[in-house]
C-alpha positions in Angstrom: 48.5 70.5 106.4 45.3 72.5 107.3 45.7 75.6 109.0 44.4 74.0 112.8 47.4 71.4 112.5 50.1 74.3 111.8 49.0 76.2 114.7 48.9 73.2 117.3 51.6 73.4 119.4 50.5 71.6 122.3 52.6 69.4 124.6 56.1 70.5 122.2 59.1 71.9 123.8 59.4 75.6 122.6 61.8 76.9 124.7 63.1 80.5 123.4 61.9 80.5 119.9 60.4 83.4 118.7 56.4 84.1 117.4 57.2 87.8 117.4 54.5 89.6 114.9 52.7 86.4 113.8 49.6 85.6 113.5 48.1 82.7 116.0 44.4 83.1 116.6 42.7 80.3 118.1 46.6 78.6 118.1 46.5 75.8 120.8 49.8 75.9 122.9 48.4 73.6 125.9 51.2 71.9 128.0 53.8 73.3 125.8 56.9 75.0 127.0 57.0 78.8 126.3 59.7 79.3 128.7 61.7 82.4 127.2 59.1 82.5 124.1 58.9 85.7 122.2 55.3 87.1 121.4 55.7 90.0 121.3 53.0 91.9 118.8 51.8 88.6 117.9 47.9 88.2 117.2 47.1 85.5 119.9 43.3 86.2 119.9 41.4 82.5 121.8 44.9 80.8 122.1 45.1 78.3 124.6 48.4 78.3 127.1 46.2 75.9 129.6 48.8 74.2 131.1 51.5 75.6 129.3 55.2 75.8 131.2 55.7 80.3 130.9 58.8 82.0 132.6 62.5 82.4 131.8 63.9 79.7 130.6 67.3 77.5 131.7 69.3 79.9 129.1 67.5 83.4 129.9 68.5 82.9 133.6 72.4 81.7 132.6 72.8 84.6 130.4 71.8 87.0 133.1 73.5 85.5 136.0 76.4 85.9 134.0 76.3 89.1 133.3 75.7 89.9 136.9 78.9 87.8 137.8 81.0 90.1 134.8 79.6 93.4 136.2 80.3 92.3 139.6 83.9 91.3 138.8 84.5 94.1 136.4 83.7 96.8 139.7 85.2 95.0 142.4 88.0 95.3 140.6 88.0 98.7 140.0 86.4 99.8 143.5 89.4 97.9 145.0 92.1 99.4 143.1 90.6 102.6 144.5 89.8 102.0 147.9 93.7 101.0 148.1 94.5 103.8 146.3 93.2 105.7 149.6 95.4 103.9 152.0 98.1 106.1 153.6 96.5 109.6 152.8 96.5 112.0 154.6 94.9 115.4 154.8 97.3 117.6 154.0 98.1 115.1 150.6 97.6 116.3 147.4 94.8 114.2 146.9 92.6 113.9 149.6 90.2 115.4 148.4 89.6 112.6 146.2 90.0 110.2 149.2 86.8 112.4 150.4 85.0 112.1 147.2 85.0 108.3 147.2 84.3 108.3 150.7 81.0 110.4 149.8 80.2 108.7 146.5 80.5 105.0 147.8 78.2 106.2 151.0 75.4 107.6 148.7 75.4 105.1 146.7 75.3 101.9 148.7 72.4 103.8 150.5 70.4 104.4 147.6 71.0 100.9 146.2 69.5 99.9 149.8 66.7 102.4 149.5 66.0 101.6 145.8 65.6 97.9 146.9 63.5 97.8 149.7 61.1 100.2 147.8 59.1 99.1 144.6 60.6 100.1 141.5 57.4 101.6 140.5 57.6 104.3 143.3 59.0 108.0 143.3 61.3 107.0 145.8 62.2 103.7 144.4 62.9 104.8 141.1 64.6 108.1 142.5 66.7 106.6 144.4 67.7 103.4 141.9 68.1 106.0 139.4 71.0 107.8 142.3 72.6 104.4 142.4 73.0 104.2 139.0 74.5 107.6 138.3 77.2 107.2 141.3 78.1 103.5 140.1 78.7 104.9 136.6 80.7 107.6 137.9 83.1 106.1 139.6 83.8 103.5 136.5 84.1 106.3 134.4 86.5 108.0 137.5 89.0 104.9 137.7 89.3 104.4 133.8 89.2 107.7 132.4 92.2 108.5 135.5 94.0 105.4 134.7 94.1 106.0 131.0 95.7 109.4 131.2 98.1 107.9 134.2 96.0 110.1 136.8 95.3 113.2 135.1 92.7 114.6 138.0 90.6 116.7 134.9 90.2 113.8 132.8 89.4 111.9 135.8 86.4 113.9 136.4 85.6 114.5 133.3 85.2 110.5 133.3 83.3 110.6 136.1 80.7 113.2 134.7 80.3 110.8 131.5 80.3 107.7 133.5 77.5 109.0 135.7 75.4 110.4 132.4 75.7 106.9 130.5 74.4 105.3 133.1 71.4 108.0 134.1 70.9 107.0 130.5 70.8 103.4 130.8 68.7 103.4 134.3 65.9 105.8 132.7 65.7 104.9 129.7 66.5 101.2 128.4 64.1 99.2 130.7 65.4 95.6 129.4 65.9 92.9 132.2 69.4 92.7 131.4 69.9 96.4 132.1 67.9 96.2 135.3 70.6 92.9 136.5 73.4 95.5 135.6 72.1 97.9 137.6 71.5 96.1 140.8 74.7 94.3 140.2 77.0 97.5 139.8 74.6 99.1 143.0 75.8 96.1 145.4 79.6 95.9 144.5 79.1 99.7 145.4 77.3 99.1 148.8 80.0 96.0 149.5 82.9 98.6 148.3 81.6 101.2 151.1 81.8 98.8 153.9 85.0 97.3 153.2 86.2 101.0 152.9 84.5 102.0 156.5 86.1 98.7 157.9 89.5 99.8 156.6 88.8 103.5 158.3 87.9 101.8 161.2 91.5 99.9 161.5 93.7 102.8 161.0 91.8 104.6 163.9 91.8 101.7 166.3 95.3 100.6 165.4 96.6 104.6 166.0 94.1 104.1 169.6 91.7 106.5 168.4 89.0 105.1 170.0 86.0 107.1 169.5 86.4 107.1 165.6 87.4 104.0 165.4 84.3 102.8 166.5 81.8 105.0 164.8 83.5 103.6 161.8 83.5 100.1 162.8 79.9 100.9 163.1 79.4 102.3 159.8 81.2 99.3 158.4 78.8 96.9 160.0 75.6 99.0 158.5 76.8 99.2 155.3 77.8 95.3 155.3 74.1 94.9 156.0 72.7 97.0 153.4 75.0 94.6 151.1 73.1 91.7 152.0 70.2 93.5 151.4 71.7 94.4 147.8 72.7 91.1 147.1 69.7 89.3 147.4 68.1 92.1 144.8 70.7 90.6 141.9 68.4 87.6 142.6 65.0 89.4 143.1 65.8 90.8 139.9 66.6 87.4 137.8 63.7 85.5 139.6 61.5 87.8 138.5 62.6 89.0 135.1 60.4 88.3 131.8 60.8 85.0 130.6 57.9 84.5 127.9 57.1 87.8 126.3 53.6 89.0 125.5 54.5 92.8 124.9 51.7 93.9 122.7 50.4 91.1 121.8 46.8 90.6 121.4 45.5 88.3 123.6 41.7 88.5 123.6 40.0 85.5 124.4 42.8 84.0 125.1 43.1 81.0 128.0 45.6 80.7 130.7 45.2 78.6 133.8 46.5 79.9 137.3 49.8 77.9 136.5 50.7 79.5 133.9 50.0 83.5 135.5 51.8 82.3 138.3 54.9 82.2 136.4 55.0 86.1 136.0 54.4 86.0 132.5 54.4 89.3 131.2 51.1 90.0 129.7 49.0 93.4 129.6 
């Protein structure tokens, strides 16, 4: 086999194998299927992808969806345990002034999520504020299972909140894989989801005790908040639609052809 017949890969079904680091000049890919392909480093000088299928593939998009649905079950869980956990205190309660720190932590984060989501990532803002959500979802993971694990020491409770929120400042800032990004919006919309239903339960207990005026501004709150969640929400699929399927990280791709089809796929290529 000549060196032109081991680099023709047109019209084959490729799906998710990887060409990381090899070497494919001149390789002719036409009307193949690169969905979820790894090229990452690879020479690819006068290739030809005209025609080619490039995005994620059927398995990219199942792993991610669920591991949004995990993250999403995993803190609903936990945010619920909490917000329960609230019902029934009162001021002058030993721990209400952890009732008010979930009240505060839930608020800033769903509205950072919201911000961080109808901003582009690659703004101040729209990192800043991603970067917020991320912290204050982490936090109050590390909150519920550091508490429950020392059957509700308050110290260590904090002190899992403080590590939950740095892990995931961590995560946010510095690991920039799709999978991390799902995570992030995923954890950021149970968050936003979490402060409404806890406004909406607010808003009861005033309204049932005929405390009008209260009840309402927090019927309100829990009809903004249930808003940004939408708003959230649809970012989990922003996110997946738009995640890199065929990889072309560093690869060199001078010369190389590619047909509106195939860039419309949002290919990453640099």
């Amino acid at each position: 086999m000549n060196d032109s017949d081991s680099h023709n890969f047109s019209n084959q079904v490729l799906q998710n194998r990887s060409f990381q680091g090899q070497v494919l000049n001149g390789a002719d890919f036409g009307g193949a299927d690169v969905r979820g392909c790894n090229f990452r480093n690879a020479q690819l000088q006068g290739a030809n992808f005209v025609g080619a299928k490039i995005g994620l593939s059927g398995r990219q998009i199942a792993v991610l969806s669920a591991g949004a649905i995990a993250i999403c079950l995993v803190l609903t869980d936990v945010l619920t345990r909490l917000i329960l956990g609230t019902q029934g205190q009162i001021p002058e309660s030993r721990s209400w002034s952890f009732v008010l720190l979930l009240y505060g932590v839930l608020s800033a984060a769903g509205l950072a999520g919201t911000i961080a989501n109808k901003h582009p990532k690659t703004s101040k803002l729209g990192r800043f504020a991603g970067t917020i959500s991320a912290i204050l979802s982490g936090a109050l993971l590390g909150f519920f299972y550091a508490g429950t694990a020392t059957n509700n020491n308050s110290q260590a409770a904090l002190a899992g909140m403080a590590i939950g929120g740095v892990l995931m400042f961590f995560v946010s800032s510095r690991i920039q894989r799709q999978f991390a990004k799902v995570a992030i919006a995923a954890a950021g919309s149970i968050a936003t989801y979490a402060a409404a239903f806890l406004f909406s339960a607010t808003a009861s207990a005033f309204l049932s005790t005929q405390k009008l005026f209260w009840g309402t501004c927090f019927a309100l709150l829990s009809l903004l908040y249930l808003w940004f969640s939408f708003v959230s929400f649809s970012a989990i699929v922003r996110e997946i639609a738009h995640a890199e399927g065929t990889s072309f990280r560093g690869a060199n791709l001078a010369d190389a052809k590619f047909d509106m089809n195939c860039l419309n796929l949002k290919s990453q290529i640099p």
